[in-house]
N, C-alpha and C positions, 0 to 999 in steps of 0.2 A: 453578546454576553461578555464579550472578552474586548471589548472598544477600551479604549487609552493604552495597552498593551503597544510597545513598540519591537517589533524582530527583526533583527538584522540575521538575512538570511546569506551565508558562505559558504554553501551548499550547491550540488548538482547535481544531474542525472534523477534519481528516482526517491530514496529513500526518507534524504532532507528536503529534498521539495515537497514531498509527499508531505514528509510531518509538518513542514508552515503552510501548505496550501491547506491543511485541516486546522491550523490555528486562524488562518484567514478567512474561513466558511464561519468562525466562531468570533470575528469582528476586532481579530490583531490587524495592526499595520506591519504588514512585509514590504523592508525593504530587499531587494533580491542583489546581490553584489555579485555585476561580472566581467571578467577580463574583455577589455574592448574588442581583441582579438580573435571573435567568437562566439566569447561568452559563452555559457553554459552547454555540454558539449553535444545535449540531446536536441541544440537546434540542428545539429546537420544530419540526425538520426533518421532518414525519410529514403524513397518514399515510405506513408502518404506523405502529401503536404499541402499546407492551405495558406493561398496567395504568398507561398517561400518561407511557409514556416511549417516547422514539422509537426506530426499528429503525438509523435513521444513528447516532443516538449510541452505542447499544450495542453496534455493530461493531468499535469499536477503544477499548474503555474499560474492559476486565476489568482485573481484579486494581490495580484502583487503590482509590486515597482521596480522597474529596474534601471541601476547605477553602473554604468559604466568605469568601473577604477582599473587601473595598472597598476597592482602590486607592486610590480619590480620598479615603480616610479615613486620617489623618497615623498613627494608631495599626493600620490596616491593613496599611501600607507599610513601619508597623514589625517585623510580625510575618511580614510576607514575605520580610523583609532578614534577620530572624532565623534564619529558619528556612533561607535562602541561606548562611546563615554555616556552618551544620551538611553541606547537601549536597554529595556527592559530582559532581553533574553537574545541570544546570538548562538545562534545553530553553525554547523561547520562539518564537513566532511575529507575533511584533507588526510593524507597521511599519518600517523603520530607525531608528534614533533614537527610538522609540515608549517605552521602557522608563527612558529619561535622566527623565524630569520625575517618574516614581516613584521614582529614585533603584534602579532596578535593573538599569540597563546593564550593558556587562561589566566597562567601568572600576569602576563603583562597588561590585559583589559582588568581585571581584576585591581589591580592596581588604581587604576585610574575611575573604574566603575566597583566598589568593590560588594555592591548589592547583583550584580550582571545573574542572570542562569546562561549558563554556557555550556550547552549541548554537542557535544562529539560524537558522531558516528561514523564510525570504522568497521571494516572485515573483523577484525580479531577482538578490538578491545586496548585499551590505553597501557596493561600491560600483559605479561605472559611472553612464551618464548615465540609467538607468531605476531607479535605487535606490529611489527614491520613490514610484514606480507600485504600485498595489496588484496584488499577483500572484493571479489564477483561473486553475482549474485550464482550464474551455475556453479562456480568451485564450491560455494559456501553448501549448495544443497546438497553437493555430496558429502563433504566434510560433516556435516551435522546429521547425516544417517537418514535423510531425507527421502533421495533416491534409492535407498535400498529397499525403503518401503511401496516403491512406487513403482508401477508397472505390472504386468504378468507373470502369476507365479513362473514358469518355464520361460520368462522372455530376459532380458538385461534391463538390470537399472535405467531407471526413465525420470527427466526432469518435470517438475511442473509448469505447464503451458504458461506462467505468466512468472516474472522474476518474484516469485512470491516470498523471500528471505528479505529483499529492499521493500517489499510491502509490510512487512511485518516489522520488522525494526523503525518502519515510519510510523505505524501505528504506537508503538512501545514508545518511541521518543515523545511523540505528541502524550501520550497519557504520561512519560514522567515531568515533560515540561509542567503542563496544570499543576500537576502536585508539588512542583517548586513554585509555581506562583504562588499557588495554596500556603504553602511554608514562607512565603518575599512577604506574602501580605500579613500574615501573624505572628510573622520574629525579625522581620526585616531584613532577612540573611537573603544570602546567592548563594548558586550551586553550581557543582561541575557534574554533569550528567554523563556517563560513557555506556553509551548503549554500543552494543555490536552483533554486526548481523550472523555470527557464528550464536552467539547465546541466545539471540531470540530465537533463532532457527529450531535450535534445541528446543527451547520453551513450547515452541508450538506442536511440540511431538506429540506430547501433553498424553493419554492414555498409554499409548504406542510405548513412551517411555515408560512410562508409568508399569508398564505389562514387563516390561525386559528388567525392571530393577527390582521389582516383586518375585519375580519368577527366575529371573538368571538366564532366561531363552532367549537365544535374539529373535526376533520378526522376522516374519516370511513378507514376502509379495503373494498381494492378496488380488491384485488388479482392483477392479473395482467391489469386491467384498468385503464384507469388514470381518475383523479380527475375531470381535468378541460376540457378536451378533448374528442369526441366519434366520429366514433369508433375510437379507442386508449386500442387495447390487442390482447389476444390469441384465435385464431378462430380456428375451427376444422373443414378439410377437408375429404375426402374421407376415407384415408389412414393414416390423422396423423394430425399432429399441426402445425398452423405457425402464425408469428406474422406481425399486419397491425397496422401501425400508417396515420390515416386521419390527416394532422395539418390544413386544411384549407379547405372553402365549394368549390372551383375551384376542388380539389382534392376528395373529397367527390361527386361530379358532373360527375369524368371519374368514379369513381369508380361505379356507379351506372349504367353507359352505357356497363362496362363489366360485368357486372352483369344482362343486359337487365332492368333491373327495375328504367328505369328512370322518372316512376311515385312515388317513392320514393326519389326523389332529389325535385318534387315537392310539397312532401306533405309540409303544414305548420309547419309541428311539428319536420321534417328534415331540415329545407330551410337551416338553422345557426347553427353552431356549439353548441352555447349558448339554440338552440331549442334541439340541438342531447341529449344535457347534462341533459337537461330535460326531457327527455324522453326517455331515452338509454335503459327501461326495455321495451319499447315497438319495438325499431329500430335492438335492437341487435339480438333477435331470426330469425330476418328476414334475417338478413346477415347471421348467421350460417345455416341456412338452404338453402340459395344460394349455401355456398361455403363448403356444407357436397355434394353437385353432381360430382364433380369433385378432381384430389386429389393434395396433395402438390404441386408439382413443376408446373401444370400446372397453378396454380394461381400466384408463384414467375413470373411465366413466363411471363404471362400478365400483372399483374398489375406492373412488373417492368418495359413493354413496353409502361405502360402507367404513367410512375414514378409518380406513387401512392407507396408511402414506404412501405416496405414488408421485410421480412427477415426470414431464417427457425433456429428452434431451433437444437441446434447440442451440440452433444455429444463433447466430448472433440477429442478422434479421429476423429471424425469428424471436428474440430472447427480446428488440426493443420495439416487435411490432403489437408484442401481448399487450391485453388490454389493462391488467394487474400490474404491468410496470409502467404504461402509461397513466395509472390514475395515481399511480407510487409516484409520479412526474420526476423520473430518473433520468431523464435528459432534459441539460438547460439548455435553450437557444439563444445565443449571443451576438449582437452587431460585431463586428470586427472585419477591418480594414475592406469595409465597402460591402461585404456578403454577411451571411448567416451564420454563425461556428456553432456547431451542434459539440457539446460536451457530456461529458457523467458527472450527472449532480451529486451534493453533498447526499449520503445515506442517513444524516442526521438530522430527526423529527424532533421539534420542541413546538411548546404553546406557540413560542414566535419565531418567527422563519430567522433562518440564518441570513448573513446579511447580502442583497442583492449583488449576484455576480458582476465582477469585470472582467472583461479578457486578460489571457496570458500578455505582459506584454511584449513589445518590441525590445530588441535591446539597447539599452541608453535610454529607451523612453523618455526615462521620469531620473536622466539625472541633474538638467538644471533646474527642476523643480527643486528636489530636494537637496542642493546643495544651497539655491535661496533660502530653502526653508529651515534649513537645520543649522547649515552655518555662516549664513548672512552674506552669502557672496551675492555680487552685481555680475550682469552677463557679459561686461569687460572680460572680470577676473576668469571667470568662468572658461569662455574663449580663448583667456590667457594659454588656460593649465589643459584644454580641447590641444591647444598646437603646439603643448609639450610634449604630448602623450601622457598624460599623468591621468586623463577621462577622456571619454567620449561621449560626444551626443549626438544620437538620432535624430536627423532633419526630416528623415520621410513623414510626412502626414500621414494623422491617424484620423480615417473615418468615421464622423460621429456616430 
């Protein structure tokens, strides 16, 4: 959908590879720029690792290429700016002001490309009095009030199991990229983009907030109940745990008839959601001790015959051995370097498939390719600027 799209990718770790590895599921060319000495810093983030590359880096680095440059080298910096001069969109994660001393701020590509979208993402944001803090994803979750929502009512502040602030501002970068293309392609302008993972964080509080700026109350920890909803969490059966979401008293009403207790659908203090919510420390013991008779799967089983929302908690082997995410076909399997790389595919369904995955690749891979292709070097030259330190390139063979 998105083929002729050029991004120059100067980003790392999670949030900007994230947001071009979804521009690349959508048929951009990423180029991935990284320092020879390492390059991007979630290759050494293992174990796991596969055949010496790690399982963090290869999560959000398909269908790219990767360019070997040395910033701190004048003829590196030259061929960053060059090849800036050529793209379509140039993503970047540095510091603020991190990118001025290589001469690739937005003023300065700007200049030279002055149609560019030039996407920044930072902890705080380009400016404010925390512009200069390095932004993590756990500082960010508690900064944005995230953790306080999160955990056990009587327990402490608890993060969420996956850096879900670098998830969320890569998803926000990628939706505001398109809509600067949207805007490149009908006014012929460029953009500077500053996304930051404190404001998206915020964003995704999204009712949570919404409840504390209507009401003045801050949020409790609910563990796994909801706020404004009951029941709405995790019930324990015979044998194990599973999770029931009530959204409405219709539903609340079957749920009660399989449960035989549907003198509790009439009680006053159950009739409405808004009564449940009010009194959930008296309604809830009553549901778990229903549904501690009987064990897991025969309660999916009913109350999904009575689509009352229900769903079991599942381990991960469990969660890619279901047969529902296998027909979802959520894992790709990919050649790469002599074995099988098993991946998480793109979540994005259209008439026509997104375009056929490549592996993450090596680093340096693809930089004498595209230093031929873009700016017409011969692999003299190439070799030259290889034994200045200005690039590197990857000799290891890659397995077809």
């Amino acid at each position: 959908m998105l083929e002729g799209v050029l991004v120059l990718d100067l980003s790392r770790v999670l949030a900007g590879p994230l947001a071009t590895m979804i521009l690349s599921d959508l048929g951009t060319r990423v180029i991935k720029v990284e320092h020879p000495g390492g390059g991007d810093e979630t290759r050494g983030w293992g174990p796991p690792w596969f055949h010496g590359e790690s399982a963090y880096y290869l999560c959000v680095n398909r269908n790219k290429e990767s360019v070997a440059l040395n910033l701190d080298h004048p003829k590196g910096r030259e061929i960053a700016l060059a090849l800036a001069r050529r793209a379509h969109v140039l993503v970047e994660n540095f510091k603020v002001g991190g990118l001025a001393k290589y001469g690739l701020d937005y003023p300065s590509v700007k200049r030279v490309n002055p149609s560019i979208i030039y996407c920044s993402i930072t902890g705080y944001g380009q400016d404010g009095p925390y512009r200069d803090r390095a932004g993590y994803d756990f500082i960010i979750q508690g900064m944005s009030g995230l953790m306080s929502i999160t955990g056990e009512a009587q327990g402490p502040p608890v993060k969420v199991g996956v850096a879900i602030t670098d998830v969320i501002a890569g998803l926000y970068a990628a939706t505001a990229i398109l809509a600067a293309l949207h805007k490149k392609k009908a006014r012929g302008e460029g953009e500077h983009i500053d996304i930051s993972l404190l404001d998206t964080a915020i964003s995704a509080l999204v009712n949570v907030a919404s409840n504390y700026l209507v009401s003045g109350d801050p949020p409790k920890r609910y563990g796994n109940a909801h706020p404004n909803i009951v029941p709405y969490e995790t019930f324990r059966a015979s044998d194990g745990f599973f999770n029931l979401g009530v959204g409405n008293d219709h539903q609340f009403q079957r749920l009660c008839r399989v449960l035989g207790m549907e003198e509790v659908a009439q009680d006053p203090r159950f009739s409405t959601n808004a009564k449940r919510v009010e009194h959930r420390e008296e309604l809830v013991p009553l549901l778990n001790q229903a549904f501690s008779r009987k064990p897991v799967n025969h309660w999916l089983e009913v109350l999904s015959r009575e689509k009352i929302p229900c769903g079991p908690i599942y381990t991960l082997p469990q969660v890619f051995s279901d047969p529902h995410v296998r027909a979802r076909g959520m894992v790709w399997e990919l050649p790469h370097l002599g074995d099988v790389l098993k991946l998480v595919a793109s979540p994005l369904k259209f008439q026509e498939e997104v375009r056929t995955p490549s592996p993450p690749p090596l680093l340096g891979e693809h930089t004498g390719k595209v230093l031929k292709e873009f700016l017409g070097m011969g692999d003299g030259e190439i070799e030259a600027l290889a034994r200045e330190g200005a690039v590197a390139i990857n000799q290891k063979e890659v397995a077809p």
